[in-house]
N, C-alpha and C positions, 0 to 999 in steps of 0.2 A: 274667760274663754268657755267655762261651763254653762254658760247661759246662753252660747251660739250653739252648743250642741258637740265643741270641740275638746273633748277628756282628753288634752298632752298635758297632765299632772297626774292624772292615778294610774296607778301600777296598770300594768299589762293584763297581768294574773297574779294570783294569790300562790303563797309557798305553801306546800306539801309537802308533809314530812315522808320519812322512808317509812315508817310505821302505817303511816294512812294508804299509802299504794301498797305497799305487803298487804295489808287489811282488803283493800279493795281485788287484785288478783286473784287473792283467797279464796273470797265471793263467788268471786267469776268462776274461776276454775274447777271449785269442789262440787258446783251443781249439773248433774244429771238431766240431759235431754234426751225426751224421749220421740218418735217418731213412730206412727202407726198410720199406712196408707192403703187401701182397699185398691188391687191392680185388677179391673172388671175383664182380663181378654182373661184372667189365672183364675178366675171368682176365687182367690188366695190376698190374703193382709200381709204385706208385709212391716213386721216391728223391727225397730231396733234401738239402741241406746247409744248415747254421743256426748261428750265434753266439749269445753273450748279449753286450749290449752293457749300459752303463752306464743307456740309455732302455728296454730291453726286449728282446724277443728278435728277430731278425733271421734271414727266409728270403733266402736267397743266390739270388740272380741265377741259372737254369740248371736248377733245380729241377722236377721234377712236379709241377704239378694235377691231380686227379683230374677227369674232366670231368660226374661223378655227385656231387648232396649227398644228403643224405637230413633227416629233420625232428629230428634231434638237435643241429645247429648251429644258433645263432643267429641272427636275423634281421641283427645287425651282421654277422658275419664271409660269410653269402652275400650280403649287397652286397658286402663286400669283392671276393669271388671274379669277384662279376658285373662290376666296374669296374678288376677287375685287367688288367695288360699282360700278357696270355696269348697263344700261339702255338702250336696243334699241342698242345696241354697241358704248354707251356713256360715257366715264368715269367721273363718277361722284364727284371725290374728287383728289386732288391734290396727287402723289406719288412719293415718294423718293426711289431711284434705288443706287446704290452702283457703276454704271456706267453709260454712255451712250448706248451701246451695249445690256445692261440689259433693258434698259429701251425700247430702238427700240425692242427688242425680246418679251416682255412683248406686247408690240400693237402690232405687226403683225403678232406674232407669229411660226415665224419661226427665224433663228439664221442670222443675219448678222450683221455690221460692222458700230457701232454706231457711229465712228469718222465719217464714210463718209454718210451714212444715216439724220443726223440733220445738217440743214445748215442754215445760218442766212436769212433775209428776203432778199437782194442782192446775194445769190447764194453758198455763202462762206461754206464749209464744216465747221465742229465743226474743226478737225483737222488743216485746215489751219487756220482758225480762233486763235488756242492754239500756233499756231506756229507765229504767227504775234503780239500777246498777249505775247509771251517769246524773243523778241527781241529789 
């Protein structure tokens, strides 16, 4: 049947152990994403740093807000902003995003494309980062 092109003899997937995904989450999670975006109406950058956690993605404590949204973000994530612990356009407390995308949209306030916006301290987008993390 392997010669028509039909694999119903080899397994599905391979076993992984519990040590190899502990290993891989590990990865994942311990690395620091950073995010720096120039808002030209503020001529101000705003920076900030972000995880991925097992729940989603997580802005860091210390972080930029922008203090401008515009009508490309959702009606969820500007409550968010509205009911955030801000200071000075400082995030005050650590927060949990349900994506990357969410979480870039929440700081800067307009809608863009949180794989390519957070990248590690060497340059690496979050995306290529997930894609080098799955290989």
């Amino acid at each position: 049947m392997g010669v028509l092109g039909h694999k119903i003899f080899e397994p599905l997937s391979t076993t992984v152990s519990e040590e190899q995904i502990s290993n891989f989450i590990e990865k994942r999670t311990n690395v620091i994403f950073y995010l720096s975006r120039k808002i030209r109406k503020l001529g101000q950058t705003i920076e900030a740093n972000g995880k991925r956690t097992a729940e989603g993605f997580v802005v860091l404590q210390g972080s930029d807000v922008s203090p401008v949204e515009d009508e490309t973000i959702s009606a969820g994530i500007s409550k968010r902003r509205r009911n955030a612990r801000i200071s000075n356009g400082i995030l005050l407390e650590d927060m949990l995003f349900s994506s990357p995308s969410a979480a870039a949209k929440f700081l800067i306030g307009q809608s863009t494309n949180g794989l390519m916006a957070w990248k590690t301290e060497s340059g690496t987008t979050l995306k290529e980062y997930e894609k080098m993390m799955l290989k």
